[in-house]
C-alpha positions as CSV (number, residue, x, y, z in Angstrom):
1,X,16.2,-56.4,-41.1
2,X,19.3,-55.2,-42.5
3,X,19.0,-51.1,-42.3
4,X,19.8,-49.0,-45.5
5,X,22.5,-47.2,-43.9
6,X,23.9,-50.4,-43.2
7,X,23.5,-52.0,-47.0
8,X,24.9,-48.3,-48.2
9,X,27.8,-48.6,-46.2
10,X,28.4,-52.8,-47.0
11,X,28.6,-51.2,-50.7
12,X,31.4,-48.2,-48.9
13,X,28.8,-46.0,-50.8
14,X,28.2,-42.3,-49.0
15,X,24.6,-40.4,-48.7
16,X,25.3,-38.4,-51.6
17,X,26.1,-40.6,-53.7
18,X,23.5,-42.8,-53.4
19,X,21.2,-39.6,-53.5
20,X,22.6,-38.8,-56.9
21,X,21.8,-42.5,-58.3
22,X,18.9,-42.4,-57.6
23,X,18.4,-38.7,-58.6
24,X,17.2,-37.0,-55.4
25,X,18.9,-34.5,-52.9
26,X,21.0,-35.5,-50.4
27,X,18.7,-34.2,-47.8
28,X,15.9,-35.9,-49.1
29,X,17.8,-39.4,-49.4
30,X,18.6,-38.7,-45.5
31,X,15.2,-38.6,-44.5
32,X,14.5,-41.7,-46.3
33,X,17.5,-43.8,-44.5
34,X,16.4,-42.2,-41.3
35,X,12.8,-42.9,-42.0
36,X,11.4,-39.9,-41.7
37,X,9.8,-40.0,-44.8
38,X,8.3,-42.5,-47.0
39,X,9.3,-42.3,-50.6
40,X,7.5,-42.4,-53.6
41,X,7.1,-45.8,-55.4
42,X,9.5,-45.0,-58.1
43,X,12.2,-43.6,-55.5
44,X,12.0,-47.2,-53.8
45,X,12.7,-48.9,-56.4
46,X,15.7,-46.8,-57.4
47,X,17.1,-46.9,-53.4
48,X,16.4,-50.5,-53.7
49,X,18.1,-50.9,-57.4
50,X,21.5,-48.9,-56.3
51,X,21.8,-51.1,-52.8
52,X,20.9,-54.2,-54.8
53,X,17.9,-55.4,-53.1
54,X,14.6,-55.9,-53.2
55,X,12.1,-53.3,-52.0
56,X,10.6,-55.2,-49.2
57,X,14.0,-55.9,-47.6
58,X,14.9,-52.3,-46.9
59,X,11.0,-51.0,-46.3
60,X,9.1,-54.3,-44.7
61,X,9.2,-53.8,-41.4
62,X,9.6,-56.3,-38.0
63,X,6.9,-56.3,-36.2
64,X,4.6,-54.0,-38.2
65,X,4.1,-56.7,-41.2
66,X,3.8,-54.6,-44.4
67,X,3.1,-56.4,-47.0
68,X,4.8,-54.3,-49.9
69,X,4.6,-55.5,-53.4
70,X,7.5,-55.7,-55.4
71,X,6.2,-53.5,-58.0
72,X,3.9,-50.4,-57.5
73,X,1.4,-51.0,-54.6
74,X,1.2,-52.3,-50.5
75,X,-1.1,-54.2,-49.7
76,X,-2.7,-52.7,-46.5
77,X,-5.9,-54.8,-44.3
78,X,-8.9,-52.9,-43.6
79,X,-11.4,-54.2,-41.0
80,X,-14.7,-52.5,-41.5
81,X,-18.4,-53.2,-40.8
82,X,-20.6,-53.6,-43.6
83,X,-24.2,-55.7,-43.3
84,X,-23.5,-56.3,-39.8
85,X,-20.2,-58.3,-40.8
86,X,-17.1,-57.6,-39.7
87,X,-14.4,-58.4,-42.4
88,X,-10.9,-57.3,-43.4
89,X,-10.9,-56.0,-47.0
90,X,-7.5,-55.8,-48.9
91,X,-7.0,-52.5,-50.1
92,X,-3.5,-51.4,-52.3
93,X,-2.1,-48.1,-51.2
94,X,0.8,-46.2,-53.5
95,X,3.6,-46.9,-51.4
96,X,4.4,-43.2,-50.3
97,X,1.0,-43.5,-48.3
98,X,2.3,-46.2,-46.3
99,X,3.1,-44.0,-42.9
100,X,-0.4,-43.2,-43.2
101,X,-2.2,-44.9,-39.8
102,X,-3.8,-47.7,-41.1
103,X,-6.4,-49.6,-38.8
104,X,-4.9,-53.5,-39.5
105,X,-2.2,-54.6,-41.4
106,X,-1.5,-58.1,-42.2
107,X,0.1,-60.3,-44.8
108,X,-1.4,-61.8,-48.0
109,X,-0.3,-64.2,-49.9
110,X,-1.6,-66.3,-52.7
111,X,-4.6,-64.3,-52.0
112,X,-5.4,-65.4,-48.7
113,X,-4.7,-63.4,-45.2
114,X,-1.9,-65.1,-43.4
115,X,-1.9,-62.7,-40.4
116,X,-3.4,-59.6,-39.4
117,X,-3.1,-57.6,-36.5
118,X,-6.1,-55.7,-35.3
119,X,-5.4,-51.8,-33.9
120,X,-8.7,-51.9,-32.7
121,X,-10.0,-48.8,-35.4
122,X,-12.7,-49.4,-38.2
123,X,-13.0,-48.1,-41.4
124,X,-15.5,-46.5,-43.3
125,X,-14.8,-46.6,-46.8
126,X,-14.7,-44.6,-49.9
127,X,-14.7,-45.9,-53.5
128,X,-14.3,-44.1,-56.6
129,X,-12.3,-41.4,-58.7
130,X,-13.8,-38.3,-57.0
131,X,-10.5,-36.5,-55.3
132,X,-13.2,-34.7,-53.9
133,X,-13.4,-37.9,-51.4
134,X,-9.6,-37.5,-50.2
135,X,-11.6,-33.7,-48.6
136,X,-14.4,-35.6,-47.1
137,X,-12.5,-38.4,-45.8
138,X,-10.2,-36.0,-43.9
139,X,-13.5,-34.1,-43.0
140,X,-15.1,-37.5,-41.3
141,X,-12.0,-38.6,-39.9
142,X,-12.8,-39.0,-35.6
143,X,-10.2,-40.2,-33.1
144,X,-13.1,-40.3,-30.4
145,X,-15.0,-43.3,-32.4
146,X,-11.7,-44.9,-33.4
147,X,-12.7,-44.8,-37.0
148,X,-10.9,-44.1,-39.6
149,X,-12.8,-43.1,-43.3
150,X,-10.5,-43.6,-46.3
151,X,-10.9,-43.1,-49.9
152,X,-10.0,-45.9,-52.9
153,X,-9.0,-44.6,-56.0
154,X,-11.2,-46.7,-58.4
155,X,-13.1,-46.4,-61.8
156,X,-17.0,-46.1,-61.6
157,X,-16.8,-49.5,-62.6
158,X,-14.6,-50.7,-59.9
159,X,-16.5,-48.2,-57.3
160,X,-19.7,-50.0,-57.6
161,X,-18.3,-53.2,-57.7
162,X,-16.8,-52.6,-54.2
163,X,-20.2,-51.4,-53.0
164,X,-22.2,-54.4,-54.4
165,X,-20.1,-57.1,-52.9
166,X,-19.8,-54.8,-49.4
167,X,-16.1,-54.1,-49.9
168,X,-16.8,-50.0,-49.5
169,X,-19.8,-48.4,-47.8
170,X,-20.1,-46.0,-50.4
171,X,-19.0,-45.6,-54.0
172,X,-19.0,-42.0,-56.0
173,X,-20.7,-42.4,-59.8
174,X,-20.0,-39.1,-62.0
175,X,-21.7,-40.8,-65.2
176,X,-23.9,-43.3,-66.2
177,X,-21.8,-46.3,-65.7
178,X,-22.3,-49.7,-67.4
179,X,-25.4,-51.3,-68.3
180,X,-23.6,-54.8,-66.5
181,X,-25.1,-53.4,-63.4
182,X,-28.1,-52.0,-61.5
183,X,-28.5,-49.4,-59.2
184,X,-32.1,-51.1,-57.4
185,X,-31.7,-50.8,-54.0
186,X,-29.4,-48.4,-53.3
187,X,-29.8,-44.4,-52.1
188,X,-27.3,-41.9,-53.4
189,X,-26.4,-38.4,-51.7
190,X,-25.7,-35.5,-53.6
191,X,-21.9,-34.7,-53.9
192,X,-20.3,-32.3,-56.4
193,X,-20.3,-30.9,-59.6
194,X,-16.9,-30.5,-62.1
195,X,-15.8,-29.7,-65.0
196,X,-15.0,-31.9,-67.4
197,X,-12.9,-30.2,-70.1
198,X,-10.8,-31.3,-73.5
199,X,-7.2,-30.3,-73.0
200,X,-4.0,-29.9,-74.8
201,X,-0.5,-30.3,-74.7
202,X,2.1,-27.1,-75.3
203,X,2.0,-26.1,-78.6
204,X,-1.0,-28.0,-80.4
205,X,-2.7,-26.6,-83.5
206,X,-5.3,-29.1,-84.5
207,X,-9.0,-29.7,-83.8
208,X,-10.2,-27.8,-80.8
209,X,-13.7,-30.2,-80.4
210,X,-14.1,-33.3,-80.3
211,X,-16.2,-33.5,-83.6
212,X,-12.7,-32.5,-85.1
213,X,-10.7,-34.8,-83.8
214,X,-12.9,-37.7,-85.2
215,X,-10.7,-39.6,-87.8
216,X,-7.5,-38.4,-87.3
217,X,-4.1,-39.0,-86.3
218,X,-3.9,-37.4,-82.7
219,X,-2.7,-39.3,-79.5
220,X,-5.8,-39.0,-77.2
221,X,-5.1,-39.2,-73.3
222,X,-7.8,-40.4,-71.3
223,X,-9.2,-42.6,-68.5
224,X,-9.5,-46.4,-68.6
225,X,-12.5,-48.5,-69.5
226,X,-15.0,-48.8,-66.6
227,X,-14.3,-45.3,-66.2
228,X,-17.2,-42.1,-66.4
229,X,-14.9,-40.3,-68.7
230,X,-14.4,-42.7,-71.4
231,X,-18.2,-44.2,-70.8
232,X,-18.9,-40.4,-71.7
233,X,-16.6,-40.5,-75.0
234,X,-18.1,-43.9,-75.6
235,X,-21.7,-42.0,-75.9
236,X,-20.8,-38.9,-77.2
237,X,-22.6,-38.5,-80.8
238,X,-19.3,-37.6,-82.5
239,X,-18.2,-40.8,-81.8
240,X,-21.0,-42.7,-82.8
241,X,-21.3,-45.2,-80.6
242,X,-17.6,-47.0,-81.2
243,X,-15.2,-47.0,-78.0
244,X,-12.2,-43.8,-78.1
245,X,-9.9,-46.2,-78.8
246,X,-11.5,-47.1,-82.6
247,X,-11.8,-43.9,-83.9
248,X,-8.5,-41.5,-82.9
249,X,-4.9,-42.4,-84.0
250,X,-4.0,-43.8,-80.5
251,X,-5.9,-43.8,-77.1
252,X,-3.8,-43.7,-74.2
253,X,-5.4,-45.2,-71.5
254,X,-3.9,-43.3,-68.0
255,X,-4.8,-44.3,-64.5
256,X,-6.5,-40.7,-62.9
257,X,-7.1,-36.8,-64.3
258,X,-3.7,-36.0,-63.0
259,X,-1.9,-38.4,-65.2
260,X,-3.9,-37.4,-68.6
261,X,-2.8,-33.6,-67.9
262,X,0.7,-34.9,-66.9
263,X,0.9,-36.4,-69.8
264,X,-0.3,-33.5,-72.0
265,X,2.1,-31.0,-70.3
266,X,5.0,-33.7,-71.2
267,X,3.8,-33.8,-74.7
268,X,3.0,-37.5,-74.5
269,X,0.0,-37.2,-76.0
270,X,-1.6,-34.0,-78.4
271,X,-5.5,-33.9,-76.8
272,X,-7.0,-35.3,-73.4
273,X,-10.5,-35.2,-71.9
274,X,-9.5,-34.3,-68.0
275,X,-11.0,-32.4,-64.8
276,X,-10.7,-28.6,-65.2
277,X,-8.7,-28.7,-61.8
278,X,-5.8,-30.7,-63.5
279,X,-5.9,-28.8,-66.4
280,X,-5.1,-25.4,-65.0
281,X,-2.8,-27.1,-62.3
282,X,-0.5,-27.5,-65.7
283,X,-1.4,-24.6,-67.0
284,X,-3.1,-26.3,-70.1
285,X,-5.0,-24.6,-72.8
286,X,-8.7,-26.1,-73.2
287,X,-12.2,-25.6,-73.6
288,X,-15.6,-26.8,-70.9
289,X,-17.3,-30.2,-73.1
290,X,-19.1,-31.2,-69.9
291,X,-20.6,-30.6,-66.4
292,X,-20.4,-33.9,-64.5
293,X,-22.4,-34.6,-61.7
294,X,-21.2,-36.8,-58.6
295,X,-23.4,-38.6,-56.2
296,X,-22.6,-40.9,-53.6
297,X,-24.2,-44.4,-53.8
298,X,-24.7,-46.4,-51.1
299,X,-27.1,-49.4,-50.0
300,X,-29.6,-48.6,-47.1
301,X,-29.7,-51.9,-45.6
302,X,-26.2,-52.0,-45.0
303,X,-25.0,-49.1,-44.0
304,X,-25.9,-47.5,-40.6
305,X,-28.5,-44.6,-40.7
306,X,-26.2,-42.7,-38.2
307,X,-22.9,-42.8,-40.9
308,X,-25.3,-41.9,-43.9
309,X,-27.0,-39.0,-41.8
310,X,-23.1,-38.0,-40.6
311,X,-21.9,-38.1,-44.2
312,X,-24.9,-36.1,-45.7
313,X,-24.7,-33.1,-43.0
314,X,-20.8,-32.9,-43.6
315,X,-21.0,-32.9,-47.7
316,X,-24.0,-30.0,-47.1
317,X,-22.4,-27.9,-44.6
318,X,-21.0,-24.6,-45.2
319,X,-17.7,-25.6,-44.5
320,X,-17.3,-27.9,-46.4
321,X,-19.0,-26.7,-49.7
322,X,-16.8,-23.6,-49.2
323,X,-13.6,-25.6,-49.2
324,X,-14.9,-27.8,-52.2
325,X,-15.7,-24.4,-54.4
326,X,-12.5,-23.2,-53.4
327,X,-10.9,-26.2,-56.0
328,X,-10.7,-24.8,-59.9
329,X,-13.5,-26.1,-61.9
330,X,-16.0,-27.3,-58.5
331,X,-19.5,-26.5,-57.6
C-alpha cells in the first residue's frame, strides 16, 4: 500500500496544504496521515480527491482486509449465533467507525464472502433507530465472554426484517410498523419512552400543527418509508390516510432524527417531525405531537434465555435508566 504521506509528497504537496483542500486543520489532517484517527466519510473522500486516488487505496489495509466502499459505507463481517447457527452477517458501518474493534472482517464481493478472518469474538446484535441502543450496547459490552454487542442503524421496517431472517437478535419497534409483517412468535422487553416533537427551522412563521401544515407549500423533513415516524404521519387523522409525501409541498426524506434537525437548523427545510433530543441539541423551536414507546423484539426460540435475562436486568437497572433520563426528551 502506497502511504498518504507518501502520495502527498509524489504530488510535492505539504500537510497544510492538503489540510486546507480538503478543509480541515492541519492538526487534524496529521492525525489522519499518521492514523491516529479515522476520518469521517466525506473527509475520505476529499483526502482521497486532492491525492487523486481512490478511497480504498489510501484506507484498505494489508493484512486487516477492509472492505471499504467507494462511496459512503465499509463493509464490516459479523459472526454471531442465532438459532443455534453460526453465520457471518454483513453489516455497513459509516466509515469513521471503522477503528472500532470489529469481531471478523472479510471481503465481499458480488455479494458473496471471499475471505474472512475470524478474531474469535461474537456478536450480539442490535437493530433499529433507537440511539438509545448505542447506550445499551456499550452497557452489555464484556471482554471476559469475548462478545461484542453492536447496534444497526435501521428503520422499523429494516429492524424486523433483520430479526425475522436471524440477521440481529433483537430489533427496537417505536410504532406500529407495517401490516407486511407479523409479530407471532416473538417476546418484546420494555425499553424507553421519547418525545416525538414537530420542529422548525430559524425563523419560520407558518403553521405550528400539523392540521396547519395540511395543503401547503412547506418543505417537510422527515424519516424514510419503513420508518415509525413517517408510519405515524401516514396514520395521523390530519393526513387522512395518504403518505407525507402527497399532501405537503415537498417531503424530504432524511436518513436519522439528527439529520431532520440538521437540516432544519440549515434551513433546508421549514418543518420536521424529529426526537426532542435532536431538537434542543440545535436549539430548535417546537412543540410535543407524540410520546413514543420503544420495546425490544426478539424471538424466544432463538435467542438464548441467559442474553434475554442479561439484556432485561441491564435496561431495568438503576443505572442504566438514570443515564437514559439523563438524555433530553427520555423516560
Amino acid at each position: 500500500m502506497t502511504s498518504i504521506r507518501e502520495r502527498r509528497e509524489r504530488l510535492s504537496l505539504t500537510q497544510a496544504e492538503v489540510a486546507r483542500a480538503v478543509g480541515v486543520s492541519r492538526q487534524a489532517y496529521v492525525a489522519i496521515e499518521s492514523k491516529s484517527a479515522t476520518p469521517r466519510v466525506d473527509v475520505a473522500l476529499k483526502v482521497a480527491s486532492v491525492l487523486g486516488c481512490s478511497v480504498e487505496e489510501l484506507f484498505l489495509e494489508p493484512g486487516r482486509q477492509k472492505a471499504v466502499a467507494t462511496a459512503s459505507v465499509a463493509k464490516r463481517l459479523m459472526v454471531v449465533d442465532i438459532a443455534g447457527e453460526r453465520r457471518y452477517v454483513e453489516v455497513g458501518v459509516e466509515l469513521g467507525d471503522l477503528s472500532a474493534c470489529a469481531d471478523a472482517m472479510g471481503v465481499v464481493k458480488d455479494g458473496e464472502i471471499r475471505e474472512v478472518m475470524s478474531t474469535g469474538w461474537d456478536s450480539v446484535l442490535f437493530s433499529g433507530c433507537d440511539p438509545v441502543l448505542g447506550l445499551l450496547s456499550s452497557y452489555l459490552e464484556d471482554t471476559t465472554t469475548k462478545t461484542h454487542h453492536r447496534w444497526m442503524n435501521r428503520t422499523n421496517t429494516e429492524a424486523l426484517s433483520c430479526l425475522l431472517s436471524h440477521e440481529a437478535h433483537f430489533a427496537v419497534m417505536h410504532h406500529s410498523c407495517t401490516k407486511d409483517f407479523t409479530f407471532e412468535g416473538l417476546s418484546e422487553l420494555p425499553l424507553s419512552e421519547w418525545e416525538l416533537v414537530l420542529a422548525f427551522r430559524p425563523g419560520y412563521r407558518g403553521g405550528r400543527s400539523l392540521e396547519d401544515l395540511v395543503g401547503t407549500s412547506v418543505v417537510f423533513a422527515g424519516r424514510p418509508k419503513g420508518s415509525g415516524v413517517f408510519d405515524f404521519l401516514s396514520m395521523h387523522p390530519s393526513l387522512d390516510g395518504c403518505e407525507p409525501s402527497g399532501v405537503f409541498g415537498r417531503y424530504l426524506s432524511l436518513k436519522d432524527h439528527e439529520q431532520v434537525a440538521s437540516a432544519l437548523s440549515l434551513s433546508l427545510a421549514d418543518v420536521g417531525v424529529t426526537s426532542l433530543a435532536a431538537a434542543k441539541a440545535r436549539t430548535l423551536e417546537f412543540t410535543t405531537i407524540d410520546l413514543q414507546k420503544s420495546r425490544l423484539l426478539y424471538d424466544p426460540k432463538a435467542v438464548d434465555p441467559s442474553l434475554v435475562e442479561k439484556v432485561g436486568e441491564t435496561v431495568s437497572s438503576r443505572r442504566f435508566r438514570l443515564e437514559l433520563t439523563a438524555l433530553s426528551g427520555y423516560r
